[in-house]
C-alpha positions, 0 to 999 in steps of 0.5 A, spaced: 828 279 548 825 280 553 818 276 554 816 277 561 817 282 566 814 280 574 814 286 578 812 287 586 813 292 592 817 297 586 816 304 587 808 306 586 808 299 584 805 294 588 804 287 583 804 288 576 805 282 571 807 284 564 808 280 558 811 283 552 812 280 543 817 281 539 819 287 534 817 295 537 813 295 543 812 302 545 809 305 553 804 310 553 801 313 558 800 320 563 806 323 566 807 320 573 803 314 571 809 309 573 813 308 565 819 309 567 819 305 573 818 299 569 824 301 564 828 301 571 825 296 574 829 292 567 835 296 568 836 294 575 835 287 572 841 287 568 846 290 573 843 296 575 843 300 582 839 298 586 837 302 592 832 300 599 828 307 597 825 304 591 822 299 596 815 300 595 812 303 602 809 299 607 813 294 605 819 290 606 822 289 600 822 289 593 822 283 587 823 284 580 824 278 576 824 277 568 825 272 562 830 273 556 829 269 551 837 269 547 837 264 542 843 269 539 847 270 545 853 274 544 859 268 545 863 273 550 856 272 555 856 265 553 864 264 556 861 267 563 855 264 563 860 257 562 865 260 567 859 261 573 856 255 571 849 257 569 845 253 565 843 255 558 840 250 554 833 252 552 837 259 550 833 262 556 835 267 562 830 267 568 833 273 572 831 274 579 833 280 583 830 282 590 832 288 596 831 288 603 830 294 607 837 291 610 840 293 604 840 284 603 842 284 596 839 276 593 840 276 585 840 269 581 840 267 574 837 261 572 839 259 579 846 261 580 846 267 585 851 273 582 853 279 584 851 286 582 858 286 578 858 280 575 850 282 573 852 289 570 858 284 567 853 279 564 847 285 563 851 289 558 849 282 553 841 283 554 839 290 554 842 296 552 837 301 555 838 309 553 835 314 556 833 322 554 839 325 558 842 318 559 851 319 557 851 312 554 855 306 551 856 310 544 857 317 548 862 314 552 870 315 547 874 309 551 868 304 547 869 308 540 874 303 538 871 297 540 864 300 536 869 301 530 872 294 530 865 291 531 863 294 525 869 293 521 867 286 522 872 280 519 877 286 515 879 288 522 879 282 526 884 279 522 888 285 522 888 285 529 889 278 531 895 278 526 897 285 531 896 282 537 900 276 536 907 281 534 904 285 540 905 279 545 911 277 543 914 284 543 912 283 550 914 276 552 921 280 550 920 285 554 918 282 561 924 278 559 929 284 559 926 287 565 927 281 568 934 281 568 936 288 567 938 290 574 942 296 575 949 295 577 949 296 583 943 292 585 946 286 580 953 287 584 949 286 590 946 280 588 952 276 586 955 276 592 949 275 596 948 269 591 956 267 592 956 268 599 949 263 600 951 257 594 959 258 598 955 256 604 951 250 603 957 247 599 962 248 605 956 244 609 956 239 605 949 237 607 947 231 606 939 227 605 937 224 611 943 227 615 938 231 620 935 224 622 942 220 623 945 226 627 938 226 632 938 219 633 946 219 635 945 224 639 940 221 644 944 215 644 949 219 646 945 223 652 942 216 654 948 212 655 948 211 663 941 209 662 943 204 656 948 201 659 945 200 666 939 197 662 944 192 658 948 190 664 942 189 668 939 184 663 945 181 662 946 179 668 938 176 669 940 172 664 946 168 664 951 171 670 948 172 676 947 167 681 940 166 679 939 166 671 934 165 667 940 161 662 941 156 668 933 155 670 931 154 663 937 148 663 935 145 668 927 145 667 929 142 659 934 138 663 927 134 667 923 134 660 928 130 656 927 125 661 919 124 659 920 126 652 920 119 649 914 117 653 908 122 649 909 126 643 906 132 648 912 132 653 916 132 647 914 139 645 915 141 651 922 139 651 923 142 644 920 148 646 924 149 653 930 147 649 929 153 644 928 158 649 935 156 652 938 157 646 934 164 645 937 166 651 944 164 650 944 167 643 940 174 646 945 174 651 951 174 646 947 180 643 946 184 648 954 183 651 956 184 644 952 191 644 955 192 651 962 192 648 960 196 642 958 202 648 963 208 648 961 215 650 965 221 647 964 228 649 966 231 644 963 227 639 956 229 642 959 237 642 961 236 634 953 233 633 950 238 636 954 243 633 952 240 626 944 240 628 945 248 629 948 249 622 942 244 619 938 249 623 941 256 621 941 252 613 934 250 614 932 257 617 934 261 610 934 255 605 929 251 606 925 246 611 929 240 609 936 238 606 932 236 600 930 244 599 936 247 601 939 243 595 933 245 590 935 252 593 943 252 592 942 249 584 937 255 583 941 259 585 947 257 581 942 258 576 941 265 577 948 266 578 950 265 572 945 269 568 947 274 572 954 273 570 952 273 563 948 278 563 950 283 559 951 279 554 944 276 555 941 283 555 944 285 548 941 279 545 935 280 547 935 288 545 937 285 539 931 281 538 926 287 541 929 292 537 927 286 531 920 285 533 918 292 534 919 293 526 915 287 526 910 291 531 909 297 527 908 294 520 902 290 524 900 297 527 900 300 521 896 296 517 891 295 523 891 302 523 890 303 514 885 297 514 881 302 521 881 308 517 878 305 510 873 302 515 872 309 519 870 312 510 865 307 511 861 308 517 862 315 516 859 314 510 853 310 513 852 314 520 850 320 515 845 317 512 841 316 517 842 322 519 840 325 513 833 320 513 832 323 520 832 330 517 840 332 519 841 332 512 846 338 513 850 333 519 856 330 518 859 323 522 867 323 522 871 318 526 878 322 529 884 318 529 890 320 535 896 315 536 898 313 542 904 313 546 905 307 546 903 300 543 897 297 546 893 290 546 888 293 541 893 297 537 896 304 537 891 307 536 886 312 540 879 313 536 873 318 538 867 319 534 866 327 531 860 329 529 858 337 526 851 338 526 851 344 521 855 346 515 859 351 517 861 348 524 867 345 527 867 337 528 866 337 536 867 330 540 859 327 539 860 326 547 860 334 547 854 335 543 848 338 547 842 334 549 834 334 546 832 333 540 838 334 536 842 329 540 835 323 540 835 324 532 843 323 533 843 318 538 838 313 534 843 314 528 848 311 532 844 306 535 841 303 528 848 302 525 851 298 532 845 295 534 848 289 531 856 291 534 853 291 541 850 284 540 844 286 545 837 282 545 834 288 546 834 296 546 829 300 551 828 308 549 826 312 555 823 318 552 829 319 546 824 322 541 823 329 547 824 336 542 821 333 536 815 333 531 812 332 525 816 329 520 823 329 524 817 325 529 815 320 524 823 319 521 825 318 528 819 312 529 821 309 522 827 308 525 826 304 531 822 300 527 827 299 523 832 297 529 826 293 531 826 288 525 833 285 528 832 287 535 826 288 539 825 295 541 822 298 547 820 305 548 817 310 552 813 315 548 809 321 547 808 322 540 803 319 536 807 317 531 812 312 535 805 309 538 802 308 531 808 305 528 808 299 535 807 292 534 805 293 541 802 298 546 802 298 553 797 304 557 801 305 563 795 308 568 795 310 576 790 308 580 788 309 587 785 302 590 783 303 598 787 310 599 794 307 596 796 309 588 798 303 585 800 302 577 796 298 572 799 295 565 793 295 560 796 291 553 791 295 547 786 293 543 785 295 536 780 300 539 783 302 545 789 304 540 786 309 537 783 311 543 790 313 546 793 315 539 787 321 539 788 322 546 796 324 545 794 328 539 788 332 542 789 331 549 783 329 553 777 331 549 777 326 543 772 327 538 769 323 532 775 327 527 781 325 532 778 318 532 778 317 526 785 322 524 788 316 529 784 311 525 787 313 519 794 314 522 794 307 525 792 305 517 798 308 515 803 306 520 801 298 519 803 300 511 809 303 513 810 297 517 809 292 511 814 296 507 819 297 512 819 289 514 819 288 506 826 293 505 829 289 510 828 282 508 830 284 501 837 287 504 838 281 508 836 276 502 841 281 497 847 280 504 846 273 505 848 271 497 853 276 497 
């Protein structure tokens, strides 16, 4: 439910702050005065559109910030509050909505910043809003289907689980011969490209590592004058010149092994002199043997660098690395032999569709028979309504067309039909003229799938426009009775809806220093009947219309007490069957 709605520099409102109960709140006040302001103030609130013209004049922008109190959230909107990480945990939604002239668009709820899509996708959960000429939810034919199944309750949905289950293995089936049912043309085409590129990679007989070696090889191979000048330099530098370090080393560990034995210091020295000799020599050895060792091949470095260009080309179709250019030519092989088996595989497969489709019919079937008896019953309650609103000649129906084709929520297409006098052809309900005919027919509806809708909250902008009288006092009935499960926000100018209130708020224009601005007024006993003469008579209220709204306010109350009594009872009787 909505608990509080805070309002500034919206349209003719400079700041205006509203709370609101539970149960069937109705706003009344002149035309003009700034009712249906705040209704769209709460539709932009959930998702609505928003506009810079709604920005109050002299001004820079508008704020609109309301609390929801939903301790039973609808599981879908708890899966999105989840997903966008908003926390939910005292079961309250703060939403906050601000538009600048630049057209900067801030949204956040309970913190969290949103866009204008994710809040429509979440707002659909809190309230549902209905206006006089307004084509909503239940006038749209896509959600008929959704609304039947919702009322259907646990029958449908185990029939539709069961479907859904037959309907996805028929589609895994299906991508599966999809994937592989190429025409012959292109399947002969791929064949060769495959053959050709497994052929190849296998004639290079690549290997790991092999790019690594073949690049070492080759700079050796590029820098071999300078590799042998630099061995045959340091070979000579240390034992074959005429200055070496091999002979200076042994003659300097020649001079210390004459003082070796005459302190342990001297003696490390010679130890020391007589190592790097022997270093020298062994480095020497090594460095001819890798001199020998040299040869170069002009040929050898023409076949490396003919290898690294295959390994380029290889790696420029296959993969960054030998290691993915193998990876590719095993999937390949893979692929191959699918292909090659293709027309066996595709008979299995055609077989095993042609099984889960029988399997998919029957589901679809007695998804389709269990539908039909739950569409018998909400015909069945949807003209009761209609007949406590005074449409007794009036007749719901449910018309049931099959679809082309299977899809996820069955084969079947539903639109609601309704023939609003005996005598008439069933016309498609989004088809029926508006006014009061279509207010009566639209609570109807509304009091069947208040419940299917799971919203917190249903606002009436002005539904009750045509009607009097009797078919006044129905309609007023009625939303008192959707209020005892949902709360109920409505804009009225019948004096029957205002008595049968909870809660009235006197929506009135002032002028203030030359600007009109909008003034909520929460009534009082004696301010109710006040207003309730004033909507029967008009401006001129006399002590008789005083005292007619009285006892209308007295009658109302007791209607109320029925009403809530009826419902408990239902409830009660429900909840032991």
């Amino acid at each position: 439910m909505l608990q509080n709605l805070t309002i500034e520099n919206f349209a003719i409102i400079d700041h205006l702050t509203v709370d609101f109960d539970d149960g069937m709140t109705v706003l009344t006040g002149e035309t003009g005065a700034g009712k249906s302001i705040i209704i769209d103030a709460v539709g932009l609130l959930v998702g609505g559109r928003g506009s810079t013209e709604f920005i109050r004049y002299g001004t820079d922008s508008f704020h609109l910030s309301g609390l929801f109190f939903m301790p039973a959230l609808d599981p879908a909107a708890h899966a999105l509050l989840e997903e966008w990480h908003i926390p939910f945990t005292d079961q309250q939604l703060e939403i906050r909505r601000d538009l600048e002239k630049n057209g900067r668009n801030t949204i956040k709820v309970n913190g969290v910043a949103l866009t204008v899509a994710s809040l429509k996708r979440l707002g659909r959960y809190i309230v549902d809003i209905h206006g006089q000429n307004e084509h909503q939810t239940l006038m749209d034919p896509k959600s008929h289907l959704h609304f039947l199944d919702q009322y259907g309750g646990e029958k449908i949905a185990q029939a539709l689980l069961h479907y859904q289950e037959e309907y996805q293995a028929y589609r895994t089936l299906q991508h599966q011969y999809q994937a592989i049912s190429l025409d012959d043309q292109a399947s002969a085409q791929r064949i060769d490209l495959l053959t050709f590129q497994i052929d190849e990679i296998e004639q290079s007989q690549i290997v790991v590592g092999e790019e690594d070696e073949l690049l070492s090889e080759r700079e050796q191979l590029q820098n071999y004058q300078q590799i042998v000048e630099a061995l045959t330099a340091a070979t000579e530098g240390l034992m074959q010149g005429s200055t070496n370090a091999y002979d200076l080393v042994g003659t300097l560990a020649s001079s210390l092994s004459h003082i070796a034995t005459l302190d342990p210091k001297y003696n490390q020295f010679y130890q020391e002199a007589e190592s790097i000799y022997y270093n020298i020599e062994g480095l020497s050895g090594d460095i001819a043997h890798a001199l020998d060792g040299l040869s170069y091949d002009p040929n050898r470095l023409n076949a490396i660098e003919d290898r690294l260009a295959l390994l380029q080309n290889l790696k420029r179709k296959y993969g960054a690395d030998e290691a993915e250019i193998i990876a590719y030519v095993e999937q390949a092989r893979l692929e191959l032999n699918e292909l090659t088996h293709q027309e066996s595989r595709q008979q299995e497969l055609q077989q095993a569709m042609s099984k889960q489709g029988k399997r998919l019919k029957m589901a679809a079937r007695a998804l389709h028979e269990v539908r039909v008896e739950q569409a018998e019953s909400l015909s069945q309650a949807v003209d009761q309504q209609l007949t406590e609103l005074y449409m007794q000649k009036a007749h719901f129906q449910v018309h049931f067309e099959e679809r082309r084709h299977f899809q996820n929520d069955g084969k079947d297409e539903v639109v609601f039909y309704l023939s609003t006098n005996q005598g008439e052809p069933f016309k498609p309900l989004h088809k029926i003229a508006s006014g009061g005919e279509m207010s009566r027919i639209m609570l109807a509806m509304k009091a069947i799938f208040q419940q299917a809708q799971g919203v917190t909250a249903i606002i009436f902008d002005e539904v009750d426009t045509g009607v009097s009288g009797r078919v006044a006092q129905a309609i007023a009935n009625k939303m008192y009775r959707i209020s005892l499960a949902t709360q109920v926000l409505c804009i009225s100018h019948l004096p029957q809806v205002a008595a049968m209130a909870d809660q009235q708020l006197l929506i009135q224009k002032q002028e203030t220093e030359g600007r009109t601005r909008t003034a909520v007024e929460t009534l009082d006993v004696s301010g109710r009947v006040e207003q309730i003469a004033r909507m029967s008579a008009g401006e001129i209220v006399s002590a008789a219309t005083r005292a007619a709204a009285e006892e209308q306010l007295a009658s109302a109350a007791l209607e109320r007490k029925q009403l809530a009594s009826a419902h408990h009872a239902v409830g009660e009787r429900d909840h032991h069957a």
